[in-house]
MARZAKE-511703 format. One record per residue (C-alpha): x, y, z. Coordinates in steps of 0.02 Angstrom, whole numbers, padded with zeros to 5 digits, always signed. Example, Ala and Ser with C-alpha at 12.3 -4.5 7.8 and 13.67 -1.06 7.14 Angstrom:
# residues 2
+00615-00225+00390
+00684-00053+00357
# end
This chain:
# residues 430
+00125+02768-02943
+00151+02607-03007
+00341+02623-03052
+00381+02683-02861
+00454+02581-02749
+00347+02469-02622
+00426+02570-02473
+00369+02745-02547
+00197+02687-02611
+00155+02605-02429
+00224+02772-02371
+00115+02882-02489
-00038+02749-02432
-00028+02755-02242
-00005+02961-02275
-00161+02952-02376
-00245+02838-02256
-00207+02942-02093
-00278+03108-02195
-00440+03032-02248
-00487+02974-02078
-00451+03155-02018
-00559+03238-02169
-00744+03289-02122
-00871+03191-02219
-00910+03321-02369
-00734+03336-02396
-00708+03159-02431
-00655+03150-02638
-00821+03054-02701
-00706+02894-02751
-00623+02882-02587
-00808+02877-02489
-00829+02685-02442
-00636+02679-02421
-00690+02811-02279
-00781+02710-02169
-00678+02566-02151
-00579+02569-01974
-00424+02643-01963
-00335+02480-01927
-00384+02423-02116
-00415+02565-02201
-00223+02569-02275
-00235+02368-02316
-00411+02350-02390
-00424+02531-02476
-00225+02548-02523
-00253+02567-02725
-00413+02664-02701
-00300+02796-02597
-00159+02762-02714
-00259+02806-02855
-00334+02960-02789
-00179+03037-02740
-00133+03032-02943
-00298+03090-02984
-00380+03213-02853
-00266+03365-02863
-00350+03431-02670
-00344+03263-02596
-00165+03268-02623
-00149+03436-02575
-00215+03392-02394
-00078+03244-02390
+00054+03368-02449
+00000+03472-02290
+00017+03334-02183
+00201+03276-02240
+00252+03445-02240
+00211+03489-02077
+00313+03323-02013
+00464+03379-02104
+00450+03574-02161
+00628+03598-02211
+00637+03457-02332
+00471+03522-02409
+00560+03699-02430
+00714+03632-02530
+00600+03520-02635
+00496+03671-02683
+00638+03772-02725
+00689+03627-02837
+00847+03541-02735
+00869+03366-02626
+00963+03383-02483
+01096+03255-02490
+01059+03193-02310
+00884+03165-02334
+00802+02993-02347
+00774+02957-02509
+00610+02889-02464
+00555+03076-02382
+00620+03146-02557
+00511+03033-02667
+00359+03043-02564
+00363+03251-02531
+00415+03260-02734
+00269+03150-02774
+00146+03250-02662
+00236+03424-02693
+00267+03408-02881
+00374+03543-02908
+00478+03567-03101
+00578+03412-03124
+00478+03313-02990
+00472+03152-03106
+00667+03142-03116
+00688+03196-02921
+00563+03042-02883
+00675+02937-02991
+00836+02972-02950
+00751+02941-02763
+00692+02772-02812
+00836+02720-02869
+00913+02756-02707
+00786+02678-02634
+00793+02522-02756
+00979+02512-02720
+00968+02531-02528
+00849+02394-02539
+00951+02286-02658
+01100+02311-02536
+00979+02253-02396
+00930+02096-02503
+01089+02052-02533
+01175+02060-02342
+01001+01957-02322
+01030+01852-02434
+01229+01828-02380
+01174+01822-02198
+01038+01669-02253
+01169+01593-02353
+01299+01590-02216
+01156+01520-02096
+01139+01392-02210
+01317+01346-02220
+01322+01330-02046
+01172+01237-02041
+01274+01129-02141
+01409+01101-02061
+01300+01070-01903
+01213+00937-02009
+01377+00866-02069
+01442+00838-01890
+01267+00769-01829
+01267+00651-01977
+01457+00609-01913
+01401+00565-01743
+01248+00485-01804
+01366+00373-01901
+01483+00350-01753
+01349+00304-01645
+01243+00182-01759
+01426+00094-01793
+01432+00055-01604
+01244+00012-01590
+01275-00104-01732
+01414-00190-01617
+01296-00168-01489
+01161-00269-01569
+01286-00390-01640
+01351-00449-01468
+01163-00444-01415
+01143-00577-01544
+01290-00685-01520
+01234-00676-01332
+01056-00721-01366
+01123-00864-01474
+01229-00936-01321
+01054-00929-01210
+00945-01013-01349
+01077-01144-01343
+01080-01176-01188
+00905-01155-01155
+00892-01299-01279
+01018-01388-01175
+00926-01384-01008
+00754-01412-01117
+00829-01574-01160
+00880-01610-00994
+00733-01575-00900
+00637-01684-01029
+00750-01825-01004
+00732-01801-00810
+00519-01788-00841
+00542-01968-00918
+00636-02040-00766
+00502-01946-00637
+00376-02049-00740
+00443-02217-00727
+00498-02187-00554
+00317-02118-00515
+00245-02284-00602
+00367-02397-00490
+00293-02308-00312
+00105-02319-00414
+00148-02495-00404
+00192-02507-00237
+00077-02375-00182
-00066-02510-00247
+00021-02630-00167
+00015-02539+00005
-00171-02512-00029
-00210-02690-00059
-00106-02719+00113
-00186-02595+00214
-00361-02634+00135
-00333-02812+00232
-00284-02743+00372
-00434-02620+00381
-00548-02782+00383
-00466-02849+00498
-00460-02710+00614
-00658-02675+00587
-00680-02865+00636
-00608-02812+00793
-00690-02654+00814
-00831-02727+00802
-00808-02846+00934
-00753-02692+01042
-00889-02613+01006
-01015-02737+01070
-00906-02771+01228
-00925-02582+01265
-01113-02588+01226
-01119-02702+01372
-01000-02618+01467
-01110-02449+01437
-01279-02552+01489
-01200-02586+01660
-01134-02413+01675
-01309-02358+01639
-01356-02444+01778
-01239-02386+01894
-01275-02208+01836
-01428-02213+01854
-01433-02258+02060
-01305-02122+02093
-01427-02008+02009
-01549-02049+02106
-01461-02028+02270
-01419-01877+02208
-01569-01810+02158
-01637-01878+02323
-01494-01779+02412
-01540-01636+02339
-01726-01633+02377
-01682-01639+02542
-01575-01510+02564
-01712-01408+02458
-01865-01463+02567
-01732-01398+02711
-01672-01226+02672
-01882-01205+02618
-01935-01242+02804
-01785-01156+02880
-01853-01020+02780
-02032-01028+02840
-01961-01066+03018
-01882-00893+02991
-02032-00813+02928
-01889-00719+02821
-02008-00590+02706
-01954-00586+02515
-01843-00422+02482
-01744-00359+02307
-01641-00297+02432
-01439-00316+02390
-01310-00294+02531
-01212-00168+02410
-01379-00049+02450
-01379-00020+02623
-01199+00039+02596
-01178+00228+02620
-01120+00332+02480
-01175+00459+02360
-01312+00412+02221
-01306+00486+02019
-01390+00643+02048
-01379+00684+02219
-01242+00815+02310
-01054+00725+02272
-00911+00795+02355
-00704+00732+02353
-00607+00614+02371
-00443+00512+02289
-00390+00372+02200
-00241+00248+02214
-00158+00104+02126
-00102-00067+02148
-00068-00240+02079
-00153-00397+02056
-00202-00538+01941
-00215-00443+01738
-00280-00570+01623
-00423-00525+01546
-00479-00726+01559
-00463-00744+01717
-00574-00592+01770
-00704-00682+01657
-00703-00850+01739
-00731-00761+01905
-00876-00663+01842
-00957-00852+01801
-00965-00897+01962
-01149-00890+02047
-01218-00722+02104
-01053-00647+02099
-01040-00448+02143
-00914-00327+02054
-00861-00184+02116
-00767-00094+02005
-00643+00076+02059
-00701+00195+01929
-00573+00311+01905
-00436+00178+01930
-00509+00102+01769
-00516+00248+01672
-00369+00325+01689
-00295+00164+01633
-00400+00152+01487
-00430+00324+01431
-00343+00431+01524
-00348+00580+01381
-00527+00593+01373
-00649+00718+01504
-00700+00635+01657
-00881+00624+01624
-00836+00562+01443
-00746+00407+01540
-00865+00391+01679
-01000+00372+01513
-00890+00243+01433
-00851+00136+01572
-01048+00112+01634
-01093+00098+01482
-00956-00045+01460
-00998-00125+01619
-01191-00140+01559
-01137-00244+01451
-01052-00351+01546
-01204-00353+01670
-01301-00386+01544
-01192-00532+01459
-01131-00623+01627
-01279-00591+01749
-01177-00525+01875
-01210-00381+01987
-01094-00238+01965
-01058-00072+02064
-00992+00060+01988
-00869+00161+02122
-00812+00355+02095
-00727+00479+02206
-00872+00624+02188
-00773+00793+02236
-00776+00831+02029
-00933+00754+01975
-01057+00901+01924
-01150+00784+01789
-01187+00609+01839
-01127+00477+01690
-01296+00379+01626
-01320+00218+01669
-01400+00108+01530
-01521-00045+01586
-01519-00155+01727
-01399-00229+01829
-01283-00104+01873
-01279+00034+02014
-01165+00196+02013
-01105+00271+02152
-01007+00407+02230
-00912+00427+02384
-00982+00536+02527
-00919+00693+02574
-00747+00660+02698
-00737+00485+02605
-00628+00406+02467
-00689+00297+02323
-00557+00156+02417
-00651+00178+02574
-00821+00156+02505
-00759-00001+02407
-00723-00104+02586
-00895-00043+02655
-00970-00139+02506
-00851-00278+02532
-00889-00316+02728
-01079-00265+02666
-01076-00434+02593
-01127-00606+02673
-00975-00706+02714
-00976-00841+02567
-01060-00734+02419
-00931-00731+02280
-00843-00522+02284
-00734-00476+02133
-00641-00296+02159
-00589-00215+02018
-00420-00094+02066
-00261-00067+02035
-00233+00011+02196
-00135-00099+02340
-00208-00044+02465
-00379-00083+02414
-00324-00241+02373
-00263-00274+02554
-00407-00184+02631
-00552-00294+02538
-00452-00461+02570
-00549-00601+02659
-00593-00772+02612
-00717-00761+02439
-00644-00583+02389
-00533-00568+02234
-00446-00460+02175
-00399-00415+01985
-00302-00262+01898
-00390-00141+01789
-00301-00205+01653
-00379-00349+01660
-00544-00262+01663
-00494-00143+01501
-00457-00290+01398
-00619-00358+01446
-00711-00224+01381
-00604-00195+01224
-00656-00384+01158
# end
């Protein structure tokens, strides 16, 4: 088996593989047994001479491989037996079924076969070979024309980087150019820096003298306002007095007027007695309107300075300015809690004014200092604003909180004022 070609010995192998697989154990020639139990997959590749071998030497082995080829292509077996090739058949088919079958003059039918084979295969080597050569010659020619271009294009990068150069030559030069320039222009900043050092120390000296000379004469102006501060003292200090006298008495005054009145002590605020609807209790409708007035966020601040001032603030007019996306409780919340602090930072008192047709959930009011309240049933939140207006003493300090006209107009009288609820919103957002 030796002298066959590769393609019929691989042919003869895989047939001999394929068989043994199929072959119950005891059938198995004794030589072929541990070629048996590899896997199929590497039976032909790790047991090929094994196989190859017992074809030549196990006579029933062979026979079972004969069986097998035969029964892929009977007619070819037929002719081969009676001792004849078909002239169609592949010569690899011949040698293989001649090898297997044996028949009289099987040794020159398997050679004249291999030959065939040998020179199909040598054609197929040489087109390969022609077909490799002719990829090589156009590889190349490719590599001719790349090493063209190549050339072409290093020639103009060489330009390239020669004009590079001469232009990098031009800027060194004249980089050296300015270099020298700016030095020279360093040495005449330096001697005109050491001319105004000069006169700067001569300035110094100048102003030195006049400093002693003007601290002479602050001093002197300093002792006549000494004096002038002893007599002021003086002065000062007999107005105070009157003062302070003045004041006593109107103190000692307003005390006995007070006894006089037997007035009782009461945490009483006018803003209580007004009517309206308290966090927690029934609330029922009303509406809300707009207005203008003073909107600087200072200015509402300066009023809320004043002494015992009141602020009553129109709730919804506020909000809805402010944050008008938000639920209604959610900016009822945000504004008491808002005006808390203010309560809490300016010591005013502050009211807290809603229409209550919509109020299920009364907002919470944190600390001290600050009432909420809704209006009545068959009442507006403007209405309930001038009852705590004219609820107040005629003199107390009143700030309303509304950008609503006509409770601007309604709540005017002399001590009332009147901002926006901008003015209010930027308040808060400080």
């Amino acid at each position: 088996m030796s002298t066959l070609p590769d393609a019929v010995r691989a042919r003869l192998v895989a047939l001999g593989s394929d068989v043994l697989g199929a072959l119950p154990a005891a059938d198995v020639p004794g030589v072929l047994r541990p070629v048996a139990k590899f896997a199929a997959a590497k039976r032909a590749r790790l047991g090929g001479a094994a196989i190859a071998a017992a074809l030549d030497t196990e006579p029933g082995f062979r026979r079972r491989v004969l069986d097998a080829a035969s029964a892929a292509d009977p007619a070819l077996a037929q002719a081969l037996e009676a001792g004849t090739a078909p002239p169609a058949a592949d010569p690899v088919d011949v040698a293989v079924l001649a090898y297997l079958l044996r028949p009289d003059g099987w040794e020159a039918m398997v050679e004249t076969a291999a030959a065939t084979v040998r020179e199909g295969d040598d054609a197929a080597r040489l087109t390969r070979e022609a077909a490799a050569a002719e990829r090589l010659r156009e590889q190349l020619d490719a590599a001719r024309a790349t090493t063209r271009e190549m050339r072409t294009t290093m020639r103009a990068e060489i330009d390239r980087l020669k004009n590079e150069n001469t232009t990098l030559r031009r800027r060194v030069q004249e980089t050296r150019e300015r270099l020298s320039e700016a030095r020279q222009q360093e040495h005449d900043e330096q001697e005109q820096a050491g001319r105004e050092l000069a006169e700067t120390r001569a300035a110094l000296r100048s102003a030195e003298t006049e400093a002693r000379r003007l601290r002479a004469r602050l001093a002197d102006a300093e002792a006549a306002l000494e004096a002038a501060r002893r007599t002021g003292r003086a002065e000062r200090g007999l107005g105070t007095a009157r003062l302070a006298l003045l004041l006593d008495t109107l103190g000692d005054a307003a005390a006995g007027l007070r006894r006089e009145l037997a007035l009782p002590a009461s945490t009483l605020a006018p803003a209580d007695t007004v009517e309206a609807a308290v966090p927690g209790g029934p609330l029922d409708g009303g509406a809300v309107g707009r207005a203008r007035a003073a909107d600087e966020p200072g200015y509402l601040d300066e009023l809320l300075s004043l002494p015992r001032v009141h602020l009553i603030v129109d709730g919804y007019n506020v909000t809805k300015t402010a944050w008008p996306a938000m639920p209604l409780d959610a900016q009822r919340s945000r504004l008491a809690q808002g005006l808390a602090a203010v309560a809490a930072r300016t010591g005013a008192e502050v009211t807290l004014v809603f229409d209550g047709a919509d109020v299920t959930v009364p907002p919470p009011v944190p600390g001290t200092g600050i009432r909420v309240r809704f209006s009545p049933t068959g009442q507006t939140a403007d209405e309930l604003i001038r009852r705590l207006v004219r609820a107040e003493p005629q003199g107390r300090p009143v700030v309303v909180v509304s950008s609503d006209r006509e409770v601007a107009d309604g709540v005017r009288r002399p001590g009332v004022r009147s901002v926006e609820a901008v003015a209010l919103v930027g308040l808060l957002s400080r």
